[in-house]
N, C-alpha and C positions, 0 to 999 in steps of 0.2 A: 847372124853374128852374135857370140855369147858377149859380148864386154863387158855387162853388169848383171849379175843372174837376181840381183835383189831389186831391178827396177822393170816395171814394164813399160818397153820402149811406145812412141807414137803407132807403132807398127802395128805392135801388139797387141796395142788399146784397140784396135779393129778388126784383129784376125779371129779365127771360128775358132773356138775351142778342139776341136776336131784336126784344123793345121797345129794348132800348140802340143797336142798329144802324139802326132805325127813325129814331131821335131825330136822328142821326147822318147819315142821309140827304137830312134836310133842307134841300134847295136843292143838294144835289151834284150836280155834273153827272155824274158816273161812281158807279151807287148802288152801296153794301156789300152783301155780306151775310157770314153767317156760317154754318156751313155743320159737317156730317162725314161721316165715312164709316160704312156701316149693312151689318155683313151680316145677310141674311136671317134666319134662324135664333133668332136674338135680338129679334124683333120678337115673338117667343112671350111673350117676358119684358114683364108689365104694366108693371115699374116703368123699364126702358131705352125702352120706347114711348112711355111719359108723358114722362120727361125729355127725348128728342129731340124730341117733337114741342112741347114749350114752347118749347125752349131755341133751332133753327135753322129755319133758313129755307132751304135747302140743301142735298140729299143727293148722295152719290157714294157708289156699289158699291163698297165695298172690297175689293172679288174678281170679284164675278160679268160685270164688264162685257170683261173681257180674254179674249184668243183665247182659249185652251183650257180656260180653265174655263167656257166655253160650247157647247164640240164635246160631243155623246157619242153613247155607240158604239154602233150598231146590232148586230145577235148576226150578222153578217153580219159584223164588223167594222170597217163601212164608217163615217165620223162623220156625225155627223148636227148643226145648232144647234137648242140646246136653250134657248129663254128663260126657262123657269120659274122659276129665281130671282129672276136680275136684274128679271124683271118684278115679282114681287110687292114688291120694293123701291121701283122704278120708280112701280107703282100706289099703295101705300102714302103714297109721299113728294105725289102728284100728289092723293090726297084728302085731306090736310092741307094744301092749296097752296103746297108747294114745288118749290121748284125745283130741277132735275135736269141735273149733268153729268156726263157720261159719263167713266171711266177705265177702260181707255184700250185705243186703236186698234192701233197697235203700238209693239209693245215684245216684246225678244228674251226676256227672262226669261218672260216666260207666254206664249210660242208654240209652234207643236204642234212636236213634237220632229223633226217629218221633215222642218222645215224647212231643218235640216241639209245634210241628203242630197237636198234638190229642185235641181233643173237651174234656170238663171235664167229662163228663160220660164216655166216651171212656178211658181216662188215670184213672181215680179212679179205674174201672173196671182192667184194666191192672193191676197195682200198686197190687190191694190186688191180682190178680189171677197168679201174679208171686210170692209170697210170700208164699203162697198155696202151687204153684208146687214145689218150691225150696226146704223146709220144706220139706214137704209128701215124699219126694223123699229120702232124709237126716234122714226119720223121724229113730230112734234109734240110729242113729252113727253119728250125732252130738248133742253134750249138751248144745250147746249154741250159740247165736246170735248176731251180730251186725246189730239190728233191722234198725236204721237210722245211718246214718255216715256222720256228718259236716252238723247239719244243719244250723249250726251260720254261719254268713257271714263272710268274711274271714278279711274282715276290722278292727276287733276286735272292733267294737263299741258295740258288743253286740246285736244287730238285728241277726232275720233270715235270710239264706240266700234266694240272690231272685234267686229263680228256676222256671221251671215248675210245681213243685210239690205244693210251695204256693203261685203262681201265679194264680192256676186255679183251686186249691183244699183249698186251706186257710190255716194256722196254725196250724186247727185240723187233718190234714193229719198224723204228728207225731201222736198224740192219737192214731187215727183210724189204721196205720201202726202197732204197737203195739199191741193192742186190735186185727187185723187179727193174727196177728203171735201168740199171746197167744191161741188164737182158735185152731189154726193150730197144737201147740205143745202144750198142757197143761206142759211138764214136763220140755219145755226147758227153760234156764236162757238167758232172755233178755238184750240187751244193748244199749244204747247211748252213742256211739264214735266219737269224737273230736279231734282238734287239737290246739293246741295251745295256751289249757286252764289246763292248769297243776300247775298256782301257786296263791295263793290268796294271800290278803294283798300288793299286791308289789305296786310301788309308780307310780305316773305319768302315770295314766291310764292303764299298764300294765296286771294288772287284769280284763277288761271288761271284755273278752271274759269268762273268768274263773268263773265271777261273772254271769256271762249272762245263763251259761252252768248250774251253780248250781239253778238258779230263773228258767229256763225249766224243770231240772227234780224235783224241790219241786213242781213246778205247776201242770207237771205230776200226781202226786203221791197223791197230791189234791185230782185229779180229778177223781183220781182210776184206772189210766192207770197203766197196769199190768210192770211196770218197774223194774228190779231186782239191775241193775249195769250200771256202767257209766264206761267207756274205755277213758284212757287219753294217747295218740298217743304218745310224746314224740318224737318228729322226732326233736333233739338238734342239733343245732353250736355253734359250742364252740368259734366261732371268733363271733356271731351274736349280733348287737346293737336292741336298740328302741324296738321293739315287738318280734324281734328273739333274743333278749337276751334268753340265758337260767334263768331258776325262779332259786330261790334260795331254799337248803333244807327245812329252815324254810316253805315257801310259801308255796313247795310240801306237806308237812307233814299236813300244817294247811288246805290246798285244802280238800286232803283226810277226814281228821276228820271231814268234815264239812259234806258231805257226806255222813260218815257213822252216823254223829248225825241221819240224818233222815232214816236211818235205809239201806241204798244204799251200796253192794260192790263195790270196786272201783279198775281195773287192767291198768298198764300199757300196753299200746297195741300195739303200732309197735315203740317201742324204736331203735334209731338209735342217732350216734351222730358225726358229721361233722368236721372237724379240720385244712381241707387246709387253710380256711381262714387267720387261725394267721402267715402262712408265710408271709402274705405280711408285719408283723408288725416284720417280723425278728427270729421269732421262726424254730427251727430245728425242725424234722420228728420225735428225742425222748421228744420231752418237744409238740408237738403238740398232739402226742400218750400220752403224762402223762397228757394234759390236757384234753382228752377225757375221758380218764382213769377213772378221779375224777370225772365229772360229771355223769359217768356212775355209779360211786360209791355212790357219795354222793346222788344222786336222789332217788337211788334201798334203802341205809339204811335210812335214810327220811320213804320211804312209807312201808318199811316191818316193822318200828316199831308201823305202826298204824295199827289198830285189823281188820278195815274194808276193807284194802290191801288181793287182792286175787292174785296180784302174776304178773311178767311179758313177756311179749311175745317180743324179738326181730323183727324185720324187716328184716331175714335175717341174717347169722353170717360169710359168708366167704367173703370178700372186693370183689373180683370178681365177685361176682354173687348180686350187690347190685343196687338198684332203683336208688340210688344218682347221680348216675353216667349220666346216660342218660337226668335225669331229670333238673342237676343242670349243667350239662354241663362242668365237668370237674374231673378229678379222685381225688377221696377223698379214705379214710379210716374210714368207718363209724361204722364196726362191729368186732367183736373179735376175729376172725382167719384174717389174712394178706391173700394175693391173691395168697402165696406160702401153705396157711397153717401153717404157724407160729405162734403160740399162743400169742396174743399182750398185752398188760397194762391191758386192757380195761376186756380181760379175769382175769387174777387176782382179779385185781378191782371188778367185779361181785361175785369171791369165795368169796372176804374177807365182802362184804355187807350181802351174803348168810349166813357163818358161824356167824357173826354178828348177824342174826337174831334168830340161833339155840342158842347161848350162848349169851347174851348179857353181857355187864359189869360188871353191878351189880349178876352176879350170875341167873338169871329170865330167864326163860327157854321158852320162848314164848312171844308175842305181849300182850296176854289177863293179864298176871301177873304184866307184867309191867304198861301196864292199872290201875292195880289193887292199884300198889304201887303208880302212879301219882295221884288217885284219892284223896288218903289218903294227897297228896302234895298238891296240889289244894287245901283242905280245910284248909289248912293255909295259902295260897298265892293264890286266885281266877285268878287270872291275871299271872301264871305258863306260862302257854302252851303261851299265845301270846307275852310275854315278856322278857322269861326268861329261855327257853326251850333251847334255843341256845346260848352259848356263844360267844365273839368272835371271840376264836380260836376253831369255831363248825367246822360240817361235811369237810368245805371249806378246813379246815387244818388253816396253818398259812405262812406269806414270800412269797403268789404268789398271791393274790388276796386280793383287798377291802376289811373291816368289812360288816356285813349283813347291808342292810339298816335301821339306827331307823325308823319305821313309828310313827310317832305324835308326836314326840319329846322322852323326856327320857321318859323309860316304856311306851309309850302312854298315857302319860299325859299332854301331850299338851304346855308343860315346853321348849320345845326348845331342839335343839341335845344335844347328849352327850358329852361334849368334849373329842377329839380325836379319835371319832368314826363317820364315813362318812355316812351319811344321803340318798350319791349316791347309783349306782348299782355296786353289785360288777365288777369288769374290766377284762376280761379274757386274754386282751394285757397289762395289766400294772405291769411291773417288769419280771425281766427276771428268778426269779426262781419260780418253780414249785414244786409242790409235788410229790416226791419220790413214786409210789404207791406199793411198796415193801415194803416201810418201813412200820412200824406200822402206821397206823392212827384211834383214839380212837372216836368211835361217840357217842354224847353225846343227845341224843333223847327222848322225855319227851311223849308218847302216852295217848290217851285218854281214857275215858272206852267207851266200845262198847255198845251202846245201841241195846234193845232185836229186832231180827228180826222176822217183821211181815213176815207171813205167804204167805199175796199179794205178800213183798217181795225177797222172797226165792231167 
């Protein structure tokens, strides 16, 4: 029963994320799921087996599917592929009937090191002939791919990154990576996965990389490279300035839609979200948990109200068993069970975006309806969705955070700010209260109509 889509009932406080995405699916034309990443090792563990296999519907290798942690070395020292992990991931997720995408094809950071020093026939030949084996190997039990991952330079200027791959293959290496894997699998759903390109519009350069991500795959898709979906990482700090700011709902919502204009699904792909940092500004362990909480909310209802949203995959859901840790060199809490097992904000916050998306406000029972009804808005106000789609007390809430930024003055008309409303980024250290994620919080989300998906891109 939808009767409040801004609260999550007793019900829901205890149902699997997996039933809330279910609910949610009804009559979509583009279904959800929700999803994370599983290394192997940890499926030893009763109580990480249970919870995943409740909770997703989903899985991706968080290691085992990438070049070289799949070579090893014969006492010859010749490499050899070795599936034994990744398969038992693979099999595991496939007898709980889940579903399985692969991460990922290439990508420089987990490639064999002599890639380096391989002459360009030498590495082209590699390149497509492990994309081949990986696939063929995979072929029926998994559905989909993270064809390239990060090819943008991490700089955010919007350039490629400089790899070996377009160092000595050139830029059409994405094409032709693509183009092998469509070979390989005719039936699998292809992707372009990134980071740190999740919001458009936002001010003071912050969108490069976002705008850079979207100018590769319209050129893609040009050019009739078989691209189906773009994966938007989502790896958040909730204390992060300058480029690790997290976007704002607005941003994420408008990202999406742009995407699905040219006919592209678009998933969140290894969501996480970081929150030690605001101690240093004074924030306690409940208001650093509520502020993970919201952005994990506000981001998830943002993109499940756009039609071209195919749903998202965690990084991961028990504190303990998390990437952050090692990588960033200090213990955080970045995902939605605590390291005891305790169910944190951050979980709520995910049912209440989930049921959000089954029942929305207005009564609309899906992303496409509501589509349906913005479009009818938009033809009395063209300039909806970039203007006015978001209030000031939107997804953010109200009392813990900045207004969203105006871009271009009022409405985007070039008239100058609005008074009383801050032109900055919103602050996630500024003021000391937060948003309760218990309480009600009503999103007010204005999606677009879904244009028809071509066939190329299924």
């Amino acid at each position: 029963m939808c009767d409040d889509a801004s609260d999550v009932s007793s019900e829901d406080g205890t149902r699997s994320l997996q039933s809330l995405v279910a609910d949610a699916n009804r009559g979509r034309r583009r279904q959800l799921h929700v999803g994370t990443a599983i290394m192997p090792h940890l499926l030893d563990d009763l109580k990480y087996e249970a919870v995943a296999n409740e909770h997703f519907d989903h899985v991706v290798c968080e290691h085992h599917h990438k070049w070289e942690p799949l070579l090893a070395k014969r006492a010859d020292g010749t490499e050899v592929y070795d599936f034994t992990q990744s398969d038992r991931i693979v099999d595991w997720a496939r007898r709980g009937g889940n579903k399985v995408k692969g991460h990922t094809l290439v990508w420089h950071v987990t490639s064999p090191k002599w890639i380096e020093e391989a002459p360009q026939a030498r590495l082209r030949e590699a390149v497509f002939e492990h994309i081949k084996t990986t696939m063929n190997h995979c072929l029926g039990k998994v559905y989909a791919w993270d064809v390239v991952n990060e090819p943008l330079h991490p700089d955010a200027t919007g350039r490629l990154a400089d790899t070996p791959f377009l160092r000595k293959l050139g830029p059409a290496y994405i094409d032709d990576c693509f183009r092998v894997a469509h070979h390989t699998d005719p039936n699998a759903v292809l992707i372009l996965n990134e980071n740190k390109g999740e919001g458009a519009g936002l001010p003071r350069g912050r969108s490069a990389k976002a705008d850079a991500l979207f100018a590769l795959s319209r050129d893609l898709l040009a050019r009739g490279v078989p691209l189906h979906e773009v994966g938007l990482q989502a790896h958040f700090d909730a204390a992060g300035t300058g480029q690790r700011r997290v976007p704002t709902p607005h941003s994420v919502a408008r990202n999406i839609a742009r995407f699905g204009d040219l006919g592209l699904g678009v998933n969140i792909s290894e969501m996480d979200v970081r929150a030690a940092g605001l101690e240093q500004v004074g924030l306690g362990l409940a208001q650093r948990d509520a502020a993970a909480a919201a952005v994990f909310h506000d981001t998830l209802a943002a993109a499940l109200a756009q039609p071209a949203f195919t749903g998202v995959t965690f990084w991961g859901f028990c504190d303990a068993h998390s990437w952050c840790h090692d990588f960033y060199k200090c213990v955080d809490r970045p995902l939605l069970w605590d390291a005891a097992w305790r169910p944190k904000p951050a979980l709520a916050a995910v049912r209440r975006a989930l049921r959000g998306a089954a029942c929305s406000e207005n009564g609309l029972r899906n992303a496409e309806a509501a589509a349906a009804a913005a479009e009818g808005a938009a033809e009395q106000d063209p300039d909806a969705f970039s203007t006015a789609a978001f209030g000031s007390e939107e997804l953010w809430g109200s009392d813990w955070m900045l207004p969203e930024p105006v871009e271009g003055g009022a409405g985007g008309t070039g008239a100058g700010p609005v008074a009383g409303v801050s032109v900055d980024e919103p602050d996630w250290s500024a003021g000391q209260r937060y948003v309760d994620v218990t309480a009600n919080v009503t999103a007010h989300v204005t999606a677009r109509p879904q244009p028809a998906v071509h066939e190329s891109n299924r």
